[in-house]
C-alpha positions, 0 to 999 in steps of 0.5 A: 509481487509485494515486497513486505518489510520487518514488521514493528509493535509500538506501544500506545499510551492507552497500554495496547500495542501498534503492530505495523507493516512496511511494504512496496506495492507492485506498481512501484509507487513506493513504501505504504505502511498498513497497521492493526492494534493488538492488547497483548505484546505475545508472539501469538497476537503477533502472528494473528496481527500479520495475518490480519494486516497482510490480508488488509494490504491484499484487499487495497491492493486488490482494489487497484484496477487496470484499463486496457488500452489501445497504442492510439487512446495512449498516444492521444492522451499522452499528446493532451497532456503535453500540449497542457504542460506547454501552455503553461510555459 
């Protein structure tokens, strides 16, 4: 589940406005920030603004895919990946 944070409208110098969106994505790899550019400061840009910006984070975070795995292909793996750790050692 996507946790989403209050939202801010920055203004550019170019007199158009930064409309931005904090949010945590459920694998937890911490807080990304998504963003859109809107002409007026209105609450109806707002709303199109959010509408847009979290059908934006939707669509990454819909890109993220997941492999299934078998106990034995993780096992192996996570062994691969110490012995490399400790030859460096």
């Amino acid at each position: 589940m996507v946790k989403y944070y209050t939202p801010q409208v920055e203004p550019l110098k170019n007199g158009k406005f930064k409309y931005s969106i904090r949010y945590t994505d459920p694998s937890f790899v911490g807080v990304h920030k998504s963003s859109t550019t809107i002409t007026k400061n209105t609450a109806h840009a707002r709303n199109l603004a959010e509408t847009k910006v979290k059908k934006k984070i939707k669509d990454i975070l819909g890109k993220v895919g997941f492999k299934e795995a078998t106990f034995e292909e993780v096992a192996k793996l996570t062994l691969k990946q110490y012995k490399k750790a400790w030859t460096f050692l």
